[in-house]
Backbone as a ProteinNet text record, in pm:
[ID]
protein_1_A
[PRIMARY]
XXXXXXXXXXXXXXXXXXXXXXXXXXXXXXXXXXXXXXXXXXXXXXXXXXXXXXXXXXXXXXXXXXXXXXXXXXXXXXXXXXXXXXXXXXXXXXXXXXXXXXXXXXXXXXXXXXXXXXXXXXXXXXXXXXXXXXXXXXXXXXXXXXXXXXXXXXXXXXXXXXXXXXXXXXXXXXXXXXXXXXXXXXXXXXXXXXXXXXXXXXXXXXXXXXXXXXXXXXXXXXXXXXXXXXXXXXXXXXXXXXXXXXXXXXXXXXXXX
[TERTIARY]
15485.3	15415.4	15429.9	15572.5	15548.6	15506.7	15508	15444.1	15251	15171	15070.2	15068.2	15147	15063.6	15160.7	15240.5	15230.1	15165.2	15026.6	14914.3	14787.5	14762.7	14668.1	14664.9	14826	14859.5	14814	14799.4	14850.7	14643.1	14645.8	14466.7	14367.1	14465.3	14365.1	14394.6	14518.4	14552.8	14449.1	14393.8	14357.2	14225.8	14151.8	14018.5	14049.3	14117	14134.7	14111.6	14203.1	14168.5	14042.5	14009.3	13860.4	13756.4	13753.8	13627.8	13686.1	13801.5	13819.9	13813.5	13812.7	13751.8	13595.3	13534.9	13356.4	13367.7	13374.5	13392.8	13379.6	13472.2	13486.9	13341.8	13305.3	13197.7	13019.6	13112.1	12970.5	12937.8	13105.5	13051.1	13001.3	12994.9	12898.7	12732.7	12741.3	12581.4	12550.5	12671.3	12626.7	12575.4	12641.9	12579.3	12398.2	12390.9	12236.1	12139.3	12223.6	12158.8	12119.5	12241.7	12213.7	12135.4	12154.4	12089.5	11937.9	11905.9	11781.9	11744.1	11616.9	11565.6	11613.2	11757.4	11798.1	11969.6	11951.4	12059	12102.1	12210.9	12207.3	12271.1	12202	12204.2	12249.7	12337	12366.8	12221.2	12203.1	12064.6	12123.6	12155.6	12111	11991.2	12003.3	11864.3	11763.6	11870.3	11763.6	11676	11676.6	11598.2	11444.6	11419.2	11321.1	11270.6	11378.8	11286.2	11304.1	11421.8	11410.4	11358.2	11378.4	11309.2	11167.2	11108.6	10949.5	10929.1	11006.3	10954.9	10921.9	11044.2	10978	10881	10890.7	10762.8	10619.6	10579.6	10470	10475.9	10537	10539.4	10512.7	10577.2	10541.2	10425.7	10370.7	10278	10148.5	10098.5	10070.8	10131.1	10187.2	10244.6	10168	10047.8	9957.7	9827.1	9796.1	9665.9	9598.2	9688.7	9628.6	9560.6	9624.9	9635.2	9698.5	9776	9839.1	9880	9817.2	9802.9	9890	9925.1	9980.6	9853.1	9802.9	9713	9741.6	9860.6	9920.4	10030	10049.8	10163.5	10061.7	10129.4	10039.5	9909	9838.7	9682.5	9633	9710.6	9703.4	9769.1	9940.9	10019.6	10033.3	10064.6	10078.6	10178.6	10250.3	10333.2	10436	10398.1	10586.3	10615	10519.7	10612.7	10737.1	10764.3	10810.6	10868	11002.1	11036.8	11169.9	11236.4	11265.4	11414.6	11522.1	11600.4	11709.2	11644.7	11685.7	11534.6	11453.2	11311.1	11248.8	11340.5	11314.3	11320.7	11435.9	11440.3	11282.2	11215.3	11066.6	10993.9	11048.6	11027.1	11094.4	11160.4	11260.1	11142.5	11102.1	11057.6	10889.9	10857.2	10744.3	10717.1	10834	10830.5	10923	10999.2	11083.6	11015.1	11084.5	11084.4	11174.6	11116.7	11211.5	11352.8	11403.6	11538.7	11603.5	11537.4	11637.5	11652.7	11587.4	11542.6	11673.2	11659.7	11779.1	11891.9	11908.9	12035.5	12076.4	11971.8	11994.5	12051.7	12002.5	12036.4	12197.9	12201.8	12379.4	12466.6	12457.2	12536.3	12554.3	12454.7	12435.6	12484.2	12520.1	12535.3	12683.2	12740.7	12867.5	12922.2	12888.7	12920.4	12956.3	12807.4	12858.5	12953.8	13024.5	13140.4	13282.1	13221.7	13387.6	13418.7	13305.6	13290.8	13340.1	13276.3	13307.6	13459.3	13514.9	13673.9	13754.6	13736.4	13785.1	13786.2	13699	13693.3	13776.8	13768.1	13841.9	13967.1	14026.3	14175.4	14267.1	14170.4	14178.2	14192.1	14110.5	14109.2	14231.2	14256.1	14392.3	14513.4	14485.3	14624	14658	14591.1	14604.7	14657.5	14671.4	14742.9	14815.8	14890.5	15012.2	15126.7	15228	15299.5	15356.5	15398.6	15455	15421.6	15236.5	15122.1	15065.8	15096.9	15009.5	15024	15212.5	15275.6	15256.8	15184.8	15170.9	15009.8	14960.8	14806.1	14787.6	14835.9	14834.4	14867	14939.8	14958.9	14847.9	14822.1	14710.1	14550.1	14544.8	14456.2	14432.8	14526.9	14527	14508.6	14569.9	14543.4	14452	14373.8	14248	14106.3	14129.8	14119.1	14084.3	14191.9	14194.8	14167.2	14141.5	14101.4	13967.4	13903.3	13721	13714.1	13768.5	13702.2	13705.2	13775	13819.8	13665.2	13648.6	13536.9	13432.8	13399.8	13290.9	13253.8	13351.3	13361	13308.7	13333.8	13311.1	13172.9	13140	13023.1	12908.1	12866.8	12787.7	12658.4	12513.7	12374.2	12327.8	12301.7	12233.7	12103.2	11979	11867.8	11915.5	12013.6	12077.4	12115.6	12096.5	12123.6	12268.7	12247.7	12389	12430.2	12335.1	12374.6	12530.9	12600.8	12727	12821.9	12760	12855.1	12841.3	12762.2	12738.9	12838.4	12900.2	12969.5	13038.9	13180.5	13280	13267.9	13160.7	13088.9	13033.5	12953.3	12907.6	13067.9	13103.4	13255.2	13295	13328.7	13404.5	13278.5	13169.9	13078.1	13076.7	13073.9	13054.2	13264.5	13329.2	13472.8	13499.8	13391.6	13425.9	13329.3	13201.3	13170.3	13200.8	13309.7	13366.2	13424.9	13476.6	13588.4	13475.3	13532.3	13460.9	13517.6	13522.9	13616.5	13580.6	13480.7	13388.3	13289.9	13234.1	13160.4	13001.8	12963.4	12790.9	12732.5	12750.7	12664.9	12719.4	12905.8	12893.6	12899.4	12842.4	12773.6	12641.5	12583.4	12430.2	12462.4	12542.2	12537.7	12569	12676.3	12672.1	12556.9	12493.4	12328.3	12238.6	12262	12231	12253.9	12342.4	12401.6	12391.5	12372.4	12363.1	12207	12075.7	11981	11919.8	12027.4	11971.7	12051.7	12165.3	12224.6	12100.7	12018.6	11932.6	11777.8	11783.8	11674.6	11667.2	11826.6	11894.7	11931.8	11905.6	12008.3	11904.9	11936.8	11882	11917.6	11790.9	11871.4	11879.3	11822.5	11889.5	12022.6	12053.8	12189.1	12294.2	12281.8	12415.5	12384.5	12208.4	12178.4	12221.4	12225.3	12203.4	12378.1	12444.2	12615.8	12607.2	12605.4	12639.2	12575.7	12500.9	12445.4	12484.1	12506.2	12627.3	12714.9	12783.2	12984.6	12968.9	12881.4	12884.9	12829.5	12750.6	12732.7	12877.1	12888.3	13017.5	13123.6	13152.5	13232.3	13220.7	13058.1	13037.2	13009.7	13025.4	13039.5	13215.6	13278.8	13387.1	13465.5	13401.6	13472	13405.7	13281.6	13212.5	13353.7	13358.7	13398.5	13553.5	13617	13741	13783.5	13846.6	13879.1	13961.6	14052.2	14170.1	14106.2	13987.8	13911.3	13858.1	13787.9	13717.5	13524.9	13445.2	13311.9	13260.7	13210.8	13130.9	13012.5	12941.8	12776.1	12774.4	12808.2	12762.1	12748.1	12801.1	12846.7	12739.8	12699.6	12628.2	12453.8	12447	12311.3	12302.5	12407.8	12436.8	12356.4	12418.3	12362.5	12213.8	12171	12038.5	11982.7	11947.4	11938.9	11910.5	12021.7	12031.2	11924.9	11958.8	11860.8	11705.1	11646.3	11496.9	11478.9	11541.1	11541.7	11502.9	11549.7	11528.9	11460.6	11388.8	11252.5	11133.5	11146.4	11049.3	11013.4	11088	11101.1	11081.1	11082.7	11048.6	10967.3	10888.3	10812.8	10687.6	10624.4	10522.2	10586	10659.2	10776.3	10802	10895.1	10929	10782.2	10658.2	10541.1	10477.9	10483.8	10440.2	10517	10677.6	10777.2	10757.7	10709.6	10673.3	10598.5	10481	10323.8	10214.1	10253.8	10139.3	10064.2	9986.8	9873.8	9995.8	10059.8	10125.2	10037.2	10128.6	10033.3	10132.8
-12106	-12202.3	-12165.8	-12123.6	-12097.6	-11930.6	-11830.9	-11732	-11772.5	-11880.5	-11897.1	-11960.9	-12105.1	-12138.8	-12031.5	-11922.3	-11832.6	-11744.7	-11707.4	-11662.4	-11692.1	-11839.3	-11925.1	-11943.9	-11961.7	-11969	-11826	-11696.4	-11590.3	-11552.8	-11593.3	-11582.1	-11689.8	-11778.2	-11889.9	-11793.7	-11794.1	-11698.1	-11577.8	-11515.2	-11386.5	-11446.2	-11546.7	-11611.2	-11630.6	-11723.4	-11767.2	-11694.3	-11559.7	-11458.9	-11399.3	-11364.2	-11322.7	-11418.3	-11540.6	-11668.6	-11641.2	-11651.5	-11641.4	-11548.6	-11398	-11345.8	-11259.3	-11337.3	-11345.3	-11438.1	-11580.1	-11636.8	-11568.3	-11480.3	-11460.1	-11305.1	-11251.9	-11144.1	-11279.2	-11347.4	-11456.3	-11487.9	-11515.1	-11550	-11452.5	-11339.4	-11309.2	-11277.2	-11370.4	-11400.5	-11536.8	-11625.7	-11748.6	-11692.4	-11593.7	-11582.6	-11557	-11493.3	-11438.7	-11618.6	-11703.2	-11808.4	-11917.6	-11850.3	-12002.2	-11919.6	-11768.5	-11711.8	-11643.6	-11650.4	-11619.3	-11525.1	-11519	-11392.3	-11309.8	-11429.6	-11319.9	-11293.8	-11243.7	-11162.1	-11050.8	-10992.6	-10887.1	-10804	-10665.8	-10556.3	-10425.1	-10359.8	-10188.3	-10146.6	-10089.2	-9977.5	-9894	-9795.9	-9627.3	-9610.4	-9572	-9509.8	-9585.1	-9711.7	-9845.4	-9933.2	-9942.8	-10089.8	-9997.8	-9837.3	-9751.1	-9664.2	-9663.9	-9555.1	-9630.3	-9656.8	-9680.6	-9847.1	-9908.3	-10055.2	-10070.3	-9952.3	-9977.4	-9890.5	-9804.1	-9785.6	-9887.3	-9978.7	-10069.7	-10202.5	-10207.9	-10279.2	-10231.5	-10077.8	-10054	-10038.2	-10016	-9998.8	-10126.2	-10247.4	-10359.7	-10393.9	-10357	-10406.8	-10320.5	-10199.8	-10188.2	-10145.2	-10277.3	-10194.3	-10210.8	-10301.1	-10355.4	-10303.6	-10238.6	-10211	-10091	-10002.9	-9867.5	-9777.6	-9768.5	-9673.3	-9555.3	-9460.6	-9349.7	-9318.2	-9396.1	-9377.9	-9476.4	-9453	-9599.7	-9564.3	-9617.3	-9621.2	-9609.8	-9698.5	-9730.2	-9576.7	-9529.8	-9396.9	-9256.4	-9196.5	-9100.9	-9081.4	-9171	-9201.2	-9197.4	-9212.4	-9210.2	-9109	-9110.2	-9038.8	-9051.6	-8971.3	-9099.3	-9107	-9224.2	-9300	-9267.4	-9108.5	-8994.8	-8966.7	-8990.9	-8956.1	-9027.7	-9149	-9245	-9326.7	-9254.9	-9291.4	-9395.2	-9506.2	-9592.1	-9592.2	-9600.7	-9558.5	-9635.7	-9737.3	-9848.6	-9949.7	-9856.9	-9865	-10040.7	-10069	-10241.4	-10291.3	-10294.7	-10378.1	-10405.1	-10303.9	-10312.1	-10448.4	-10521.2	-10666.8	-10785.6	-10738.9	-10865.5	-10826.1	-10759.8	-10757.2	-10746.1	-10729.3	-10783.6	-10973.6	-11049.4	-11149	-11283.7	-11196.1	-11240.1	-11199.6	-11253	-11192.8	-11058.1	-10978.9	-10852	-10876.4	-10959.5	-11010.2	-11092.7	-11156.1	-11208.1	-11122.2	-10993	-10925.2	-10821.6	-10816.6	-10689	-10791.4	-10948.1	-10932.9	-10969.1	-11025.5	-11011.6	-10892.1	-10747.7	-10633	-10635.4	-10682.3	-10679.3	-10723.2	-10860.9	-10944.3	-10915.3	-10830.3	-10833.5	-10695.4	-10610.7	-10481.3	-10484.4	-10586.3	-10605	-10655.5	-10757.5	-10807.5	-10733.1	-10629.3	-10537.4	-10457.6	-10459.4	-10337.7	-10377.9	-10498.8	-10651.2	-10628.4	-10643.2	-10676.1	-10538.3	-10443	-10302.1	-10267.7	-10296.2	-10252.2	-10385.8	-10449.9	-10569.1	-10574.1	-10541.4	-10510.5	-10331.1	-10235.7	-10156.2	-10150.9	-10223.8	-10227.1	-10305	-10446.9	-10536.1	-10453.7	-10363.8	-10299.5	-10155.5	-10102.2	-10032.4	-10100.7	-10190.4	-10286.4	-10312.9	-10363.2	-10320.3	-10227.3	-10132.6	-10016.1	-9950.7	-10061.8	-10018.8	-10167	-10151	-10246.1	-10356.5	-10285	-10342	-10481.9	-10386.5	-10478.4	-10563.7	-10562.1	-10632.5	-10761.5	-10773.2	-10933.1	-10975.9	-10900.6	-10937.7	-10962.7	-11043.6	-11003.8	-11101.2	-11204.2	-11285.6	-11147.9	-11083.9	-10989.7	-10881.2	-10870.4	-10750.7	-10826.2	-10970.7	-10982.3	-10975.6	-11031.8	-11064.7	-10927.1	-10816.1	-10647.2	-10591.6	-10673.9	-10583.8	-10684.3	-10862.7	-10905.8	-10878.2	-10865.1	-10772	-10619.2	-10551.8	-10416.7	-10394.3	-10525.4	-10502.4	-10568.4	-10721.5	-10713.1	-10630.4	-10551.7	-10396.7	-10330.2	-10303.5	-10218.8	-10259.3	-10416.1	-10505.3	-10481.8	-10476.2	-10494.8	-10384.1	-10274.6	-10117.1	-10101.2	-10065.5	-10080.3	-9982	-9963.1	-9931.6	-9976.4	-9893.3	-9950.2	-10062.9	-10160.1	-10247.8	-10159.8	-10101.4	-10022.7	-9918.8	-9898.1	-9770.5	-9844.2	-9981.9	-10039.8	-9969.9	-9972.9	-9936	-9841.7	-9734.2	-9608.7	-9619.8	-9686.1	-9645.6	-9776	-9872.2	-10022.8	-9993.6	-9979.8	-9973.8	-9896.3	-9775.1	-9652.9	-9722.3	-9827.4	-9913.7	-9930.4	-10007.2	-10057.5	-9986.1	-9877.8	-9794.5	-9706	-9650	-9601.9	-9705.1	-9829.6	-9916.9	-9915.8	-9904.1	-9914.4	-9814.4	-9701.5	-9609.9	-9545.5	-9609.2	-9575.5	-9661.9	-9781	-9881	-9839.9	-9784.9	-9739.1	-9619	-9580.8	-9498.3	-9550.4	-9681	-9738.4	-9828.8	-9765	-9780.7	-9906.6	-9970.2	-10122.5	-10246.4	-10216.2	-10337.7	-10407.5	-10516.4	-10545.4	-10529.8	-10568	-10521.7	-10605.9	-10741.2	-10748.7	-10696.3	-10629	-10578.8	-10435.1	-10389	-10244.3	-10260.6	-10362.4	-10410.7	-10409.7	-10500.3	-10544.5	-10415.8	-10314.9	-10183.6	-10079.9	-10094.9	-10054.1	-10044.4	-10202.7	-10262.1	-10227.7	-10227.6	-10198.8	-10058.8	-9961.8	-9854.9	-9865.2	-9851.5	-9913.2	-9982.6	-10052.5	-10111.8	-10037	-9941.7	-9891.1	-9818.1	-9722	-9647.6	-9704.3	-9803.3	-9851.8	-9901.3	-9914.5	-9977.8	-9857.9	-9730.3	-9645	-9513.6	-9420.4	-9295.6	-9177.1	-9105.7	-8974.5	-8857.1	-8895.4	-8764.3	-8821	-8939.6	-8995.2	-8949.7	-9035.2	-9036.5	-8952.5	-8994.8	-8963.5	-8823.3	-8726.7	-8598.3	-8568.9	-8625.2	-8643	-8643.4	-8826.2	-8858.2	-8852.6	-8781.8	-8702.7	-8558.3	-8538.8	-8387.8	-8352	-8477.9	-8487.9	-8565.4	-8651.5	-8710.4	-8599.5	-8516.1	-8400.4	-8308.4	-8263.5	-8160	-8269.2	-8356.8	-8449.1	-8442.9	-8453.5	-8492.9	-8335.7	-8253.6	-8082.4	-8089.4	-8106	-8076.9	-8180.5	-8258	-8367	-8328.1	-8247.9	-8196.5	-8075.8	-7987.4	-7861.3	-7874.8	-7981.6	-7956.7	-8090.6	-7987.5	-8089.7	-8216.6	-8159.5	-8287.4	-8419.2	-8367.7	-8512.8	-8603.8	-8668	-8777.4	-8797.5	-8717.6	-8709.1	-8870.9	-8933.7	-9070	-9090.2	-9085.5	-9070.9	-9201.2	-9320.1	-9432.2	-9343.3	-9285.3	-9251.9	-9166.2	-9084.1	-9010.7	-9046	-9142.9	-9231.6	-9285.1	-9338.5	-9400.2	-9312	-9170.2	-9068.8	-9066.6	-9010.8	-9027.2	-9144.4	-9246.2	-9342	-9378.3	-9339.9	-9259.5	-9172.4	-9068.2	-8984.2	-9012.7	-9070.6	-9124.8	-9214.3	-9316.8	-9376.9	-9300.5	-9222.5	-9144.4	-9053.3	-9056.8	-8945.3	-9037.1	-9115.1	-9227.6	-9293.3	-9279	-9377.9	-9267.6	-9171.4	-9016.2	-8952.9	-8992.9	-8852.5	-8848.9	-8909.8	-8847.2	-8755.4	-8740.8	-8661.5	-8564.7	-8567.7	-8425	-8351.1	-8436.5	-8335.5	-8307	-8352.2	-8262.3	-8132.4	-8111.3	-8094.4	-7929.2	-8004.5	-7868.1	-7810.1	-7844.9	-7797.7	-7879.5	-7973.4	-8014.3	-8123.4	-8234.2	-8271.4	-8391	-8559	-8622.8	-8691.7	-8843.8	-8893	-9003
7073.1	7158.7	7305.6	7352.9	7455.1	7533	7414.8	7454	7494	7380.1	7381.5	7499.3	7589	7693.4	7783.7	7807.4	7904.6	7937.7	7810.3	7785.7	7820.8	7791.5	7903.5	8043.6	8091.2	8254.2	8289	8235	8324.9	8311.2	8201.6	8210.2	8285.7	8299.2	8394.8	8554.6	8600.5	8721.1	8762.3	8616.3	8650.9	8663.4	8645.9	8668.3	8789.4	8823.3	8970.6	9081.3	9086.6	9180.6	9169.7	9031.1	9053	9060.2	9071.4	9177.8	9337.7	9333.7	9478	9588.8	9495	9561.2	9518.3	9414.3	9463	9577.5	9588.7	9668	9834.1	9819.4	9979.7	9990.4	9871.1	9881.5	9882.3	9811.3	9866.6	9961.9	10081.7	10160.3	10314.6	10264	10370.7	10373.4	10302.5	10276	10387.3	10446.2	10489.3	10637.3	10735.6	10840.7	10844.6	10730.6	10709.8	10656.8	10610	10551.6	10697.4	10805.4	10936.8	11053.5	11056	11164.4	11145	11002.5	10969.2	11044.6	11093.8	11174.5	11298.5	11319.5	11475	11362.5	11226.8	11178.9	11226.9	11214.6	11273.9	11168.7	11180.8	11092.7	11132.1	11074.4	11081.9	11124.9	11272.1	11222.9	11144.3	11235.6	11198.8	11106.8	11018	10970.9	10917.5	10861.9	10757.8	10814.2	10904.3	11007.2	11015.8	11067.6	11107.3	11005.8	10869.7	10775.4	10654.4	10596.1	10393.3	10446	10522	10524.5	10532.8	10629.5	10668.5	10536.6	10432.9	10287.9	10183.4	10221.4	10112.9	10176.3	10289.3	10330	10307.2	10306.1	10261.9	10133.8	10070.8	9943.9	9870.9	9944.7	9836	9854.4	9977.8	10054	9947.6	9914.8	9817.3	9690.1	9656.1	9496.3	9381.9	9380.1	9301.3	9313.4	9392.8	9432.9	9387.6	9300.4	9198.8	9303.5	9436.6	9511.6	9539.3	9532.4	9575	9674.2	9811	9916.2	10016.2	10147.5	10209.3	10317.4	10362.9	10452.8	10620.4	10586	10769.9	10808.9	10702.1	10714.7	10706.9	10877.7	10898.8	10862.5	10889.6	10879.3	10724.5	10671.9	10497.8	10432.8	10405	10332.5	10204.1	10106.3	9959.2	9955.9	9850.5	9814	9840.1	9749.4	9755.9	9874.9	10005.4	10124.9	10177.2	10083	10139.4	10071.3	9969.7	9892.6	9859.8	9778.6	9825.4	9735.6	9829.4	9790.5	9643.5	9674.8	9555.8	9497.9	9407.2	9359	9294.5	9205.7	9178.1	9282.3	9347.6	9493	9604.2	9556.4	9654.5	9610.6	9523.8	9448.9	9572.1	9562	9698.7	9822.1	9856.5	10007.1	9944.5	9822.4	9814.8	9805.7	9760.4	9716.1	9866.4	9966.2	10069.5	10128.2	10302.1	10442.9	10435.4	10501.2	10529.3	10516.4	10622.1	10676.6	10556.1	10484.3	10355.6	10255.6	10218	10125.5	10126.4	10283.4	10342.8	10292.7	10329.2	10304.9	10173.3	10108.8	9941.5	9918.7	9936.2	9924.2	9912	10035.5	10102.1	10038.6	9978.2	9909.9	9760	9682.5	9570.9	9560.7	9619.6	9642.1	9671.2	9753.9	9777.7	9617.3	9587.6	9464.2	9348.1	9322.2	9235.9	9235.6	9389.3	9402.1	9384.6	9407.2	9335.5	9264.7	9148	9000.8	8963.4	8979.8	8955.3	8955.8	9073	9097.1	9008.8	9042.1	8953.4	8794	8750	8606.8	8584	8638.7	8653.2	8633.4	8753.5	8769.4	8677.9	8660.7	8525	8416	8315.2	8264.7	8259	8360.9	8386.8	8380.6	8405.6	8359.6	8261.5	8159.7	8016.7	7947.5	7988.4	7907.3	7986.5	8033.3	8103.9	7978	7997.6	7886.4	8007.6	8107.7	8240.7	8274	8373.4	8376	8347.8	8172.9	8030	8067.2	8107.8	8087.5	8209.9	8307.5	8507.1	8508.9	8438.9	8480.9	8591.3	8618.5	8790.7	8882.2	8847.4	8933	8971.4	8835.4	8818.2	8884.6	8870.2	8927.3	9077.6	9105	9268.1	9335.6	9279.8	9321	9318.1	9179.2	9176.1	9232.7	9272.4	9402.2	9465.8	9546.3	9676.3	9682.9	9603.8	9613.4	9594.7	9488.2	9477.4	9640.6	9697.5	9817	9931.6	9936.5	10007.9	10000.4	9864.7	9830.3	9856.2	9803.3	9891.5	9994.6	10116.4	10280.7	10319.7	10267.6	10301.1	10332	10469.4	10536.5	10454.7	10336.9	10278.3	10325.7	10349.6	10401.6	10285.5	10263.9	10192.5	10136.7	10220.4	10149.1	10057	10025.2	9900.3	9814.5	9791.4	9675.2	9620.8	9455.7	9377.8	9428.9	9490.8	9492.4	9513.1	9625.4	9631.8	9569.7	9598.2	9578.7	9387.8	9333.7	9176.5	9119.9	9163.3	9134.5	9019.4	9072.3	9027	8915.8	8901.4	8769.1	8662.6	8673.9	8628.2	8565.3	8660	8588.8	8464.9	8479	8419.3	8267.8	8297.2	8166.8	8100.3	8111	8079.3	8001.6	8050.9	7974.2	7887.7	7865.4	7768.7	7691.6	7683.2	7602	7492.9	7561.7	7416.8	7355.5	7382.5	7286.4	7183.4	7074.5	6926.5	6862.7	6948.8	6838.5	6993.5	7080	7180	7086.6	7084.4	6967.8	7090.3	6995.1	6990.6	7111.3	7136.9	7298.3	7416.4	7390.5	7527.7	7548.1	7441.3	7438	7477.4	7450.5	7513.5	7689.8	7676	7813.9	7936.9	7876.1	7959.7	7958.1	7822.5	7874.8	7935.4	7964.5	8062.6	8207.2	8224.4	8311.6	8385.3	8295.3	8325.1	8341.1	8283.2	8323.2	8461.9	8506.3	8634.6	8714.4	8694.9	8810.1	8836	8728	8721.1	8824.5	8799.7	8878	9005.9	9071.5	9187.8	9257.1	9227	9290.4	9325.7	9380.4	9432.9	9365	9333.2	9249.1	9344.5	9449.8	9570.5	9628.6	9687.6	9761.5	9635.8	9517.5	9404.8	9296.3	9222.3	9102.6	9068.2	9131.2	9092.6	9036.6	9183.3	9156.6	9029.4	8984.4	8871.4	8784.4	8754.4	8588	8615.4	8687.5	8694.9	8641.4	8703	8635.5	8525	8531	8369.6	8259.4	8278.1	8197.7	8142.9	8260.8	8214.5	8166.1	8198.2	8109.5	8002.4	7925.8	7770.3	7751.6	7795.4	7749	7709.3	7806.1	7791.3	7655.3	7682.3	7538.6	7410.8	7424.7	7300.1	7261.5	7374	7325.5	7269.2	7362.6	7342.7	7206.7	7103	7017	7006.5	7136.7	7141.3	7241.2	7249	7303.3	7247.7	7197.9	7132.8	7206.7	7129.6	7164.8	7181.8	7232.5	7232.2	7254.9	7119.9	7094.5	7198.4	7242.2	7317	7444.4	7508.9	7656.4	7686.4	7567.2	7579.9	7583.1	7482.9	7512.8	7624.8	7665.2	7792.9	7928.5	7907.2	8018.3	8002.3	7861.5	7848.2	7892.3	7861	7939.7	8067.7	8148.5	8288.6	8335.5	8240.6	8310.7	8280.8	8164.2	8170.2	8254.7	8333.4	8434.5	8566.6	8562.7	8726.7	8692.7	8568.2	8543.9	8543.6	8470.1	8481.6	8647.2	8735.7	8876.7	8962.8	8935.1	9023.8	8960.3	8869	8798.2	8887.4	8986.9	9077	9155.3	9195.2	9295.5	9220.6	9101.6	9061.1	8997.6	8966.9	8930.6	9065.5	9192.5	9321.7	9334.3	9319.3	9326.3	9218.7	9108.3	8979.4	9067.9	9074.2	9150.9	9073.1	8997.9	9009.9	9046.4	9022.8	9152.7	9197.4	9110.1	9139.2	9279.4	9297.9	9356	9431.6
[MASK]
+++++++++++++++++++++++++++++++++++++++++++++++++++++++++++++++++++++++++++++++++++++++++++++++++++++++++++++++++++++++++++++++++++++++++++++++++++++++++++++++++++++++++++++++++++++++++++++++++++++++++++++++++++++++++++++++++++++++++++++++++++++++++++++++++

């Protein structure tokens, strides 16, 4: 009895720290909620190039054009490509300025969640750890909002805040004893990193090292192959063929649009 409620206390604890600190990745969404249009934003490159991408872009995303009309007197599409591709939905459907900071907050979040489920997860298979998870939470807490804070551009979407997460999905998918919706759910997951993210900034990285990874776990016997991890990549990679294939067929030579 009393191992079971020292089991409940140490798992209510490890909830606690992780609301409290979404909580604090939530809250830098409130300056953007009271200052509305005089927000203030990182330039450097996002305010003058990947932002006025997805403003024309949403601007025709419906219209079975090829073309942007207002870019260099009529460029097509691929000149002007967008570094986190679903997202051209928020700034077709928002103001610029909430769209950007949706970007921000949801991008921070995922990098919470990411390190947080991580470190959570490393703690576990430690024996130490196992019986410290108040401990283990509050560390890994404070280490996703670390990662949160990290001045990452909001227009690169997952590309960098997603990493966390994506790691953490992709090592639970080898383990052959997760039951069946949250093998869905890292599909998932991997899926929208795919659609949130850039295959020139990260993509190319990470179907790189995730390749020679599943070479090296093929070849070497004392590893453990994981047909999931590996769909997983595939997956991956039809994502960023599907969301670039006008680009990589200009790219081949041929016409693309």
């Amino acid at each position: 009895m009393t191992k079971m409620t020292t089991k409940v206390k140490t798992q209510k604890s490890e909830k606690a720290w992780f609301f409290l600190g979404a909580l604090a990745v939530f809250f830098m969404g409130v300056p953007y909620l009271v200052l509305g249009k005089d927000s203030v934003f990182v330039y450097h490159d996002q305010l003058d190039g990947e932002v006025i991408a997805y403003l024309l872009q949403a601007r025709h995303l419906w219209d079975g054009s090829g073309v942007l009309p207002e870019f260099m007197n009529g460029a097509a599409k691929t000149a002007l490509t967008m570094p986190a591709p679903a997202c051209v939905l928020l700034y077709r459907w928002l103001p610029a300025e909430l769209a950007l900071a949706c970007m921000q907050v949801a991008g921070s979040f995922a990098g919470y969640l990411g390190m947080f489920c991580l470190l959570g997860w490393a703690g576990e298979t430690s024996e130490t750890l196992r019986r410290r998870k108040g401990l283990v939470g509050f560390i890994a807490m404070l280490t996703g909002c670390m990662y949160a804070y990290l001045p990452f551009l909001p227009v690169y979407g997952l590309s960098q805040y997603g990493l966390p997460l994506l790691m953490y999905c992709v090592l639970r998918l080898g383990e052959k004893d997760r039951p069946k919706n949250f093998r869905i759910l890292c599909y998932f997951y991997v899926l929208l990193f795919g659609c949130n993210s850039s295959l020139v900034l990260s993509g190319f990285a990470v179907l790189g090292i995730w390749a020679v990874w599943e070479i090296v776990t093929l070849v070497d016997k004392r590893k453990q192959f994981s047909a999931g991890q590996a769909a997983a990549w595939g997956i991956l990679l039809l994502t960023y063929i599907v969301e670039n294939g006008s680009l990589l067929l200009q790219l081949s030579g041929g016409r693309g649009e």
